[in-house]
C-alpha positions in Angstrom: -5.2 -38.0 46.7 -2.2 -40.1 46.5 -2.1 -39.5 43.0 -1.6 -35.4 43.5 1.2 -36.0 46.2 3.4 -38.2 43.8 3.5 -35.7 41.6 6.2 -32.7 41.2 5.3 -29.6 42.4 7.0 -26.7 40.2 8.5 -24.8 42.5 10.1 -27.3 44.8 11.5 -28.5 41.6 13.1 -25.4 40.3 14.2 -25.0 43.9 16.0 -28.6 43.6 17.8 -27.7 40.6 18.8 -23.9 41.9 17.2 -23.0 39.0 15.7 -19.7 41.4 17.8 -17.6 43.9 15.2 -18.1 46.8 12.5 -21.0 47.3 9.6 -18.7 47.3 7.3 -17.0 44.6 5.1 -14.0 44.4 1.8 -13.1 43.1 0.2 -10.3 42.3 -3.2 -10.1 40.7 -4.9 -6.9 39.5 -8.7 -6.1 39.5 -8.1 -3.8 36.5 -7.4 -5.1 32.8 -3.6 -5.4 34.0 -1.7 -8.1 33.3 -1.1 -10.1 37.0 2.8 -10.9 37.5 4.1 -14.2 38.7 7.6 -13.8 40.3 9.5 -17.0 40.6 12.5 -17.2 43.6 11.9 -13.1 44.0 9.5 -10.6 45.1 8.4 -7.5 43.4 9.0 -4.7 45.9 7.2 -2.8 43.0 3.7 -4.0 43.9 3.1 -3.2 47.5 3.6 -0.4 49.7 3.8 -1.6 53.3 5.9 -4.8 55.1 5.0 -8.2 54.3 3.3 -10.3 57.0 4.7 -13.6 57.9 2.5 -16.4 58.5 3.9 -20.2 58.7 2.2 -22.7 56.9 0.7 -25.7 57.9 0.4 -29.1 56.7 -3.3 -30.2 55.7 -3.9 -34.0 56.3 -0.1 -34.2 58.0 1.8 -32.8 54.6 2.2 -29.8 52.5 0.1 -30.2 49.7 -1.5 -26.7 49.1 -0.7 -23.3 49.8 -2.8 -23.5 52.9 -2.9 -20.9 56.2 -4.7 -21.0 59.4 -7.7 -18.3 59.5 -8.0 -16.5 62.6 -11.7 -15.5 61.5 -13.4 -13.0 59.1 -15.0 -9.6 60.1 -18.0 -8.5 58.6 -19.2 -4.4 59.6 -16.8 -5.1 62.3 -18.5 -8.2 63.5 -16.1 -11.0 63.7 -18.0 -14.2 63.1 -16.0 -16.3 65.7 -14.8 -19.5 62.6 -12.1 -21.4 64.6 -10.3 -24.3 63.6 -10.7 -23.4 59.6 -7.9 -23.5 57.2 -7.6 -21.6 53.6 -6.0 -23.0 50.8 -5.5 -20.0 48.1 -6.4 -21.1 44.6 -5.4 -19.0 41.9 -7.8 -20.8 39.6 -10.6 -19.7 41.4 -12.5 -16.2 41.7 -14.8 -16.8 44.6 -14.7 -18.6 48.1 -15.9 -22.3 48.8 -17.4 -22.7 52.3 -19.0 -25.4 54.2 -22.7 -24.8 53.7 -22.9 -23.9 57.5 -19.8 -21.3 57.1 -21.9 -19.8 54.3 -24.4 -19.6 55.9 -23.3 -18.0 58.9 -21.5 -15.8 56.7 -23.9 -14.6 54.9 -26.4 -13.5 58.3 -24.1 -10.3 58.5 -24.2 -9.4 54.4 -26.9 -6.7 54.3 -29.7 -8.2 51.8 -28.5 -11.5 51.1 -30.5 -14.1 49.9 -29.9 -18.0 48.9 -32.1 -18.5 45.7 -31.3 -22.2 44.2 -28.0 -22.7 45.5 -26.3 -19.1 44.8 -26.1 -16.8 47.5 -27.0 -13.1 45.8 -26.4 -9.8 47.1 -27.7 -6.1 46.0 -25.3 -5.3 43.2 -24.4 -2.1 45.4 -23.4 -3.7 48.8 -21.4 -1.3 51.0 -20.3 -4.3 53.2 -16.8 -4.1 55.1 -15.6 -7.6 54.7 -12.1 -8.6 56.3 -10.0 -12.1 56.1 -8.1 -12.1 59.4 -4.8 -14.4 58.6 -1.8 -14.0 61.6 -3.9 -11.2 64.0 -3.9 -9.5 60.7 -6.8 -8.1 59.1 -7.0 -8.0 55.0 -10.0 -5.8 53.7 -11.5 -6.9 51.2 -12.5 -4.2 48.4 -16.6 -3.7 47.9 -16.0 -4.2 44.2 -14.2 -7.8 44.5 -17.4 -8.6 47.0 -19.7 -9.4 43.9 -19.2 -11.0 40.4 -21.4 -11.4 37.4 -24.4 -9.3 36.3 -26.4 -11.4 38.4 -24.9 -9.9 41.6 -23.7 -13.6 43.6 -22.0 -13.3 46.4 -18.4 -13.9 46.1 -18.6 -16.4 48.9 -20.7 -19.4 48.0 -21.2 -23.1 48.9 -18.0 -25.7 49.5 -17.8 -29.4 50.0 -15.6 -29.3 53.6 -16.3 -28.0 57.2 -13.5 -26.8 58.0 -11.5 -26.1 54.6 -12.2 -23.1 52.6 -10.8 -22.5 48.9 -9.9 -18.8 48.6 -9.7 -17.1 45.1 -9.4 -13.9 43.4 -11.7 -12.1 45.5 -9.0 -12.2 48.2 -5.9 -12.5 46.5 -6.5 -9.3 44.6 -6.2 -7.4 47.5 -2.8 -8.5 48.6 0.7 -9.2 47.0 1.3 -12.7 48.2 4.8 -14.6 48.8 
């Protein structure tokens, strides 16, 4: 770990050298065959309709290291599964969501006809599921088509290696314009 927090992080680098005009970034990722847009030291008004949401980001081990938030919980068919003391860190790399194996589990008791077949959770390929990620009292639906990947139909939530630290994807960060 010491390795990745010697090392210079892009941004805080182009901030250094007021190489941007602000010291934040944008994202926006389609689901469609659209190109996604990375906005460095701006954001593209262009690509959402409604006010931004402000949340303050933590430090994960006592530092910045990730783009990390707190989760408030996640609401299933309006259920909210009661996950305290969890933390996100969004991974643009990545087009599922890591849980601990009991997170997943848990999760996965409110996902109509899901099963856990050698170490994939599945779904039925036409799940009508109302999944929300609840960041800052806010909830973020998640769309039914982002809920599923591959012909197989698994689960866009499967198995992580931490209790209490999720890695959040595409599945998530296609439904928002993140700054």
């Amino acid at each position: 770990m010491e390795i990745y927090l010697q090392r210079k992080n892009l941004m805080v680098s182009l901030v250094k050298q007021r190489a941007v005009r602000n010291p934040y970034f944008g994202i926006y990722l389609p689901r469609s065959n659209d190109i996604g847009i990375l906005t460095l030291g701006d954001i593209d008004t262009t690509k959402f309709i409604v006010n931004l949401n402000y949340n303050n980001v933590p430090t994960l081990y006592g530092k910045y290291m990730f783009w990390v938030l707190d989760v408030d919980d996640i609401s299933i068919n309006g259920n909210k599964l009661d996950f305290k003391n969890r933390q996100a860190i969004f991974d643009t790399g990545s087009n599922i969501v890591f849980m601990s194996d009991d997170d997943a589990a848990t999760y996965h008791k409110f996902i109509n006809g899901s099963s856990f077949n050698d170490g994939i959770y599945t779904v039925p390929c036409n799940t009508t599921d109302q999944v929300a990620y609840i960041f800052g009292g806010v909830s973020y639906i998640i769309d039914q088509s982002d809920l599923v990947t591959g012909s197989d139909c698994s689960f866009s939530v499967q198995l992580g290696n931490n209790d209490n630290i999720w890695i959040i994807g595409d599945i998530f960060l296609r439904n928002v314009y993140s700054v």
